[in-house]
C-alpha positions as CSV (number, residue, x, y, z in Angstrom):
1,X,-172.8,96.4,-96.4
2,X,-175.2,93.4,-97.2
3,X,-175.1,91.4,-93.6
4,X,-178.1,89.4,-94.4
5,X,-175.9,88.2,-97.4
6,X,-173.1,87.5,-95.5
7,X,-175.1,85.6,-92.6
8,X,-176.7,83.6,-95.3
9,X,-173.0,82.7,-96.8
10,X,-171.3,82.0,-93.5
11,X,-174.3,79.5,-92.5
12,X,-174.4,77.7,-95.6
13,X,-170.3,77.7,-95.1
14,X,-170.6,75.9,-91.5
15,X,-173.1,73.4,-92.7
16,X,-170.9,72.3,-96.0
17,X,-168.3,72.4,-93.1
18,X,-170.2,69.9,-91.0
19,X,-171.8,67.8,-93.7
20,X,-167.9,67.3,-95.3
21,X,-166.8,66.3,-91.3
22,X,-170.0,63.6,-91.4
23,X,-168.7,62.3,-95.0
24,X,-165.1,62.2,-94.1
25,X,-166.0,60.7,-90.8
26,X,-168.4,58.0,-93.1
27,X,-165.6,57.3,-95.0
28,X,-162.8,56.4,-93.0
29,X,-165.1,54.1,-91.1
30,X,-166.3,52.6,-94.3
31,X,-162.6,52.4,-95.3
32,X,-161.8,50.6,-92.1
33,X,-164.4,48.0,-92.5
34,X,-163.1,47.0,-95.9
35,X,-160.0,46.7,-94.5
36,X,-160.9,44.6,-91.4
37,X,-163.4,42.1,-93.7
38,X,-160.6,40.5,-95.7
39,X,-157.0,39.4,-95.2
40,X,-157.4,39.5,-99.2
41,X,-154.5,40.7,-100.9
42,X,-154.0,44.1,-102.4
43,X,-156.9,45.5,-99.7
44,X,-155.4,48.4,-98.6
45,X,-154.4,48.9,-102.6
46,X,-158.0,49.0,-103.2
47,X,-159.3,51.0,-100.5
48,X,-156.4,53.5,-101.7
49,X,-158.0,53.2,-105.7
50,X,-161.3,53.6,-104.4
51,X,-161.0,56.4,-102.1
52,X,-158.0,58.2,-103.8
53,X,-156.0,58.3,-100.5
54,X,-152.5,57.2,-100.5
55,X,-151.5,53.6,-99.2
56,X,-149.7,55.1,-96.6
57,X,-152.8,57.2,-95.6
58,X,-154.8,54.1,-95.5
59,X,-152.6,52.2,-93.2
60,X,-152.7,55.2,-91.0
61,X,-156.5,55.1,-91.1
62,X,-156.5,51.9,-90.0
63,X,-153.8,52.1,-87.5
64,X,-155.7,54.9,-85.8
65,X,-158.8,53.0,-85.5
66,X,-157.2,50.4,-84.5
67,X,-155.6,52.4,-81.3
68,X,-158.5,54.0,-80.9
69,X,-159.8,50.2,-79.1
70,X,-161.5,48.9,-82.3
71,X,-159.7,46.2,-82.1
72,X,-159.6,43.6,-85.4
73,X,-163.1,42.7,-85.6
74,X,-165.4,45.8,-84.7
């Protein structure tokens, strides 16, 4: 059995892992930012377009942050 190959897999495993945690992470605060910038219409519809996420996944994105005591401008 090749360990060294399979030591070598795992780590490069746990840092995609931890690099798509830091993205996603990026993303949903990026997402929430849009959203909090504008009282535009059709925001959430275009943070949906742009990120591929549902509408309904947006507004739960948001909600979230929002509980989490971001409150309406952070």
């Amino acid at each position: 059995m090749d360990t060294v190959r399979l030591e070598l897999a795992a780590q490069r495993y746990r840092e995609a892992e931890r690099a798509l945690d830091s993205a996603r992470a990026d993303l949903h605060a990026e997402a929430v930012a849009a959203l909090r910038q504008t009282e535009e219409r059709g925001a959430q519809a275009s943070v949906a377009r742009i990120t591929g996420w549902t509408r309904e996944y947006v507004r739960r994105v948001k909600k979230k942050a929002d509980a989490a005591g971001g409150g309406p401008d952070a």
